[in-house]
N, C-alpha and C positions, 0 to 999 in steps of 0.2 A: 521489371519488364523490359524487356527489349526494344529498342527502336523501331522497329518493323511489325512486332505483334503491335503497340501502340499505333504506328499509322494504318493497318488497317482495322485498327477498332474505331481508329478515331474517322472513316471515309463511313465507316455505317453506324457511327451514331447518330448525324443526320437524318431526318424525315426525309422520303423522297424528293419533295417537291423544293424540298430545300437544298437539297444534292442539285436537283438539277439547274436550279438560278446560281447557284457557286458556281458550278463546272459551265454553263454557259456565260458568267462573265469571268471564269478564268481562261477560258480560250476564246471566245469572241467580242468579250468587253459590254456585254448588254447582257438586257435581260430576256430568257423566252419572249415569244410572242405567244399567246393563248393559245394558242392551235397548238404551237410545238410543244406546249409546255405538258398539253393534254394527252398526245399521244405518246410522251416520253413518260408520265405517269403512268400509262394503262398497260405501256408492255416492259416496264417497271412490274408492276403490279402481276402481270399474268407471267411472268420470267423470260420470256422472249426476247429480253432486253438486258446487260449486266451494264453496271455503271462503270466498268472499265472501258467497253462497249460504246457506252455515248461519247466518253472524253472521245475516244479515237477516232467517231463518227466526228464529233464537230474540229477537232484539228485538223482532220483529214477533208476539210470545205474548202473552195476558196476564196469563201469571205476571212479564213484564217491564216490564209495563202499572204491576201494583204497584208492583215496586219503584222504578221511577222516581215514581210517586205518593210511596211513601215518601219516597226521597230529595228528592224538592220539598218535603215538610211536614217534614221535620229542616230542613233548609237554612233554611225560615222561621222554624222557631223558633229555632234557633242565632244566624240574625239579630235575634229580636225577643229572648232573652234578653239578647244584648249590649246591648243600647238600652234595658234594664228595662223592657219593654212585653211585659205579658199577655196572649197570646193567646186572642182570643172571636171567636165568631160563625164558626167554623171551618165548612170544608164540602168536600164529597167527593163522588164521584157512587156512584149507585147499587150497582155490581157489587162495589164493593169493599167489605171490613170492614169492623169499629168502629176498626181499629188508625188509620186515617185521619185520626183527629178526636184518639183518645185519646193517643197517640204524642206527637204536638208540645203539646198541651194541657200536659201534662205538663212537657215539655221547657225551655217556654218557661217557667215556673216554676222550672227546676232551679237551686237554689243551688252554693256555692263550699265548702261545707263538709264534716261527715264523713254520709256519704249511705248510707240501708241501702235494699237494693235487694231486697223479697220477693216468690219466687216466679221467680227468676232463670234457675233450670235451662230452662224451657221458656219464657223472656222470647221475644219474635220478635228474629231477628239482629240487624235494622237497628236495634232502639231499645239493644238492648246496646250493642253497637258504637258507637253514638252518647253513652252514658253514657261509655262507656270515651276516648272520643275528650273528653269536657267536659272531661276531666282535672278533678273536684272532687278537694277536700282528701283525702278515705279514701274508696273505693268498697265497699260489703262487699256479696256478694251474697248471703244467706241462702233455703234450701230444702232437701224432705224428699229430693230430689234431687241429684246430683251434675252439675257441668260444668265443664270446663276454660275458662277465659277471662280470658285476660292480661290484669292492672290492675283482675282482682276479684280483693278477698280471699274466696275462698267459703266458706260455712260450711255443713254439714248440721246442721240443728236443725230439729224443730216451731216456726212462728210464736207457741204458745201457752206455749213456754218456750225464751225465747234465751238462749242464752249469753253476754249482754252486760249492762255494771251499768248503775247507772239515770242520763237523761240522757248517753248515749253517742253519738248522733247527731244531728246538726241536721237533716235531712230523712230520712223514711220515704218509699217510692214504691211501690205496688200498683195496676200495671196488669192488671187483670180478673184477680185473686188471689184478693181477697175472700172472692167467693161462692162460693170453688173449699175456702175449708176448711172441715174437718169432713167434707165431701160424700164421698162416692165415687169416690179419685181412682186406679181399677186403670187407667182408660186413659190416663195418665199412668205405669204400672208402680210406683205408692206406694199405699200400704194409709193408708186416715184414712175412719173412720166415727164423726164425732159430732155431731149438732145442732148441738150450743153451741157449736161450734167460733170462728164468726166475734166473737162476743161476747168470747172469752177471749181472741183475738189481738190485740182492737182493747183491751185491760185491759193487756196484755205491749208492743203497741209503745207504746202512752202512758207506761208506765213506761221505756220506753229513750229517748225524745224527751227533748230538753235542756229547761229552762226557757226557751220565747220560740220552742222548736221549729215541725215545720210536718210535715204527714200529707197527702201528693199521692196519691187515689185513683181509680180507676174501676169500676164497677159496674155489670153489664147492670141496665135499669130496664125495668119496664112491668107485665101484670100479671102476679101474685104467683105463685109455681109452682116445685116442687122437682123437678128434672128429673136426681135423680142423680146424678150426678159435678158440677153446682152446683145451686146453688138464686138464684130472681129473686125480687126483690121490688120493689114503687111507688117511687117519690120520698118519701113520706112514711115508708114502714114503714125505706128503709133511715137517713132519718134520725133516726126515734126513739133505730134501734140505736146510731147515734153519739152522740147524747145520753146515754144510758145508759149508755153509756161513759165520758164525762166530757169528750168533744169537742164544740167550740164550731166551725160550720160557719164558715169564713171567706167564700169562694166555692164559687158550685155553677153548674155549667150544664149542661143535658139539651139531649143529640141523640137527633134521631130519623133513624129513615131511610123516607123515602118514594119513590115515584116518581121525585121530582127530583134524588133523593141525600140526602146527610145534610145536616142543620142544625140549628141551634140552634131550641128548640122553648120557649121563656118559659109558653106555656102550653099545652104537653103533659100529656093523661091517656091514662091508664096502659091502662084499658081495651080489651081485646082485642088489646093488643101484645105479642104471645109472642115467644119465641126464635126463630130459626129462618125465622120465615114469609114474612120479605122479603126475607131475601139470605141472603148463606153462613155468619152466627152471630147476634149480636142486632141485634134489629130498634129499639134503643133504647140507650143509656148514658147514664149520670148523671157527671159531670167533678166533683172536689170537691175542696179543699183546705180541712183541719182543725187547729184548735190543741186544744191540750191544757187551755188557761187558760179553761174556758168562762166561768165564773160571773163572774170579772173583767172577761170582754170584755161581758157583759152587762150590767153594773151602775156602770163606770166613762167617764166620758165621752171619756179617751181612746180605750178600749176601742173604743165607738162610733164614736170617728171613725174608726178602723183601719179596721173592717169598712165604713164609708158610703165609703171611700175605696178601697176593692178593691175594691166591686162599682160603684160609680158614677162612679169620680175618672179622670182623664186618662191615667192610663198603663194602657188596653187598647186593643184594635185587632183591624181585622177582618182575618184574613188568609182564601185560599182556599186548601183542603186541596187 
């Protein structure tokens, strides 16, 4: 038999209803919801419907639009991490979130070694699954939440007291965490109300960073504003907070997003840039990567050339998100 008569014997040996949870977590990674799953049986059923039909309806979404964005900006970073090139100058268009820019930013930063992962439970699938897939040395994912996810070690703990001794991981990773503690997180189904929260977490993971470590984070930016379940602040006020912490910025770079999409914004102000206002979460983020050894990178001239050589030296590169 032929390859071709085989695959379409093999699309309709399935039951419907089994066609259509394959073909919706082959093109959108879930499973129906009851509603869709009901109406994609009945006109299944009455022939109004072909299952070549539905693929092309749910590819042609753009909840499918995302994920295949996603999956192009892992792919790039995966590629630029192998080649030790830093991804800058990232860009995304309009309709989509901040995960566009901050995802691979990230990514292409990720080391080989033992990796804590905060704020895990409600990570977006594609960048877990993409951590999971790096294969680093230990993955631990820590939150006040729970989640099953094969190749984390998960942990439920406060960010403001781990259960880990000191220098226990070579990279921290907090994709839009941050501003998320202390806040108000019942729309997450977790009870945390406290100011100070972001300040004590960033004191707890410095103390779990190894000496020589590395703090990969993200941050809505623009102007300043407690908005309840997080709180926003400038480019300036969230780097005092790291200062004060006893983190030495290594790299930072702010996207914004405007009409044309996101980009990189060198000289972005913060003014009148709320949450919210331009697409479906911030209208802004801050990309950063932090050491723990500030005062020495400050005052030692190797120190200085580390950092003139992260933000200025040969191994970064523009990819398009």
């Amino acid at each position: 038999m032929d390859d071709r008569l085989a695959a379409e014997l093999d699309v309709f040996s399935r039951p419907d209803e089994q066609y259509v949870r394959d073909v919706y977590r082959f093109a959108l990674r879930r499973d129906p919801d009851e509603e869709a799953l009901e109406r994609a049986l009945a006109k299944l059923g009455e022939g109004t419907l072909s299952r070549a039909t539905l693929l092309a309806e749910l590819t042609g979404t753009a909840e499918h639009g995302r994920i295949r964005l996603l999956d192009d900006a892992i792919a790039a970073a995966f590629a630029a991490r192998a080649l030790g090139v830093r991804q800058r100058r990232l860009t995304g268009p309009a309709w989509v979130d901040e995960r566009i820019v901050e995802i691979p930013w990230v990514l292409s930063r990720l080391g080989t070694g033992a990796v804590l992962e905060v704020g895990y439970a409600f990570a977006e699938p594609a960048y877990l699954a993409a951590l999971i897939r790096a294969q680093v040395e230990r993955l631990v994912g820590v939150d006040l939440a729970e989640r099953e996810a094969p190749g984390v070690e998960g942990t439920r703990a406060d960010v403001r007291a781990l259960p880990f001794e000191e220098g226990a991981f070579d990279q921290v990773l907090l994709v839009s965490t941050l501003e998320h503690v202390g806040a108000d997180n019942s729309v997450y189904g977790v009870a945390d109300d406290n100011p100070g929260g972001a300040a004590e977490a960033l004191a707890e993971l410095r103390r779990v960073l190894r000496r020589g470590g590395r703090l990969l984070l993200t941050v809505p930016t623009g102007e300043p504003g407690d908005h309840g379940w997080f709180r926003q602040d400038d480019p300036a006020g969230w780097n005092r907070l790291f200062a004060r912490a006893g983190f030495f910025v290594e790299e930072q770079e702010i996207y914004e997003l405007t009409g044309g999409g996101w980009h990189a914004n060198p000289a972005f102000r913060a003014d009148g840039v709320r949450y919210g206002e331009r697409g479906p979460a911030a209208s802004a983020v801050l990309c950063l990567e932090l050491s723990p050894r500030r005062l020495r990178r400050l005052v030692t001239p190797s120190g200085l050339t580390a950092v003139a050589r992260r933000r200025l030296g040969p191994k970064t590169a523009r990819f398009r998100g």
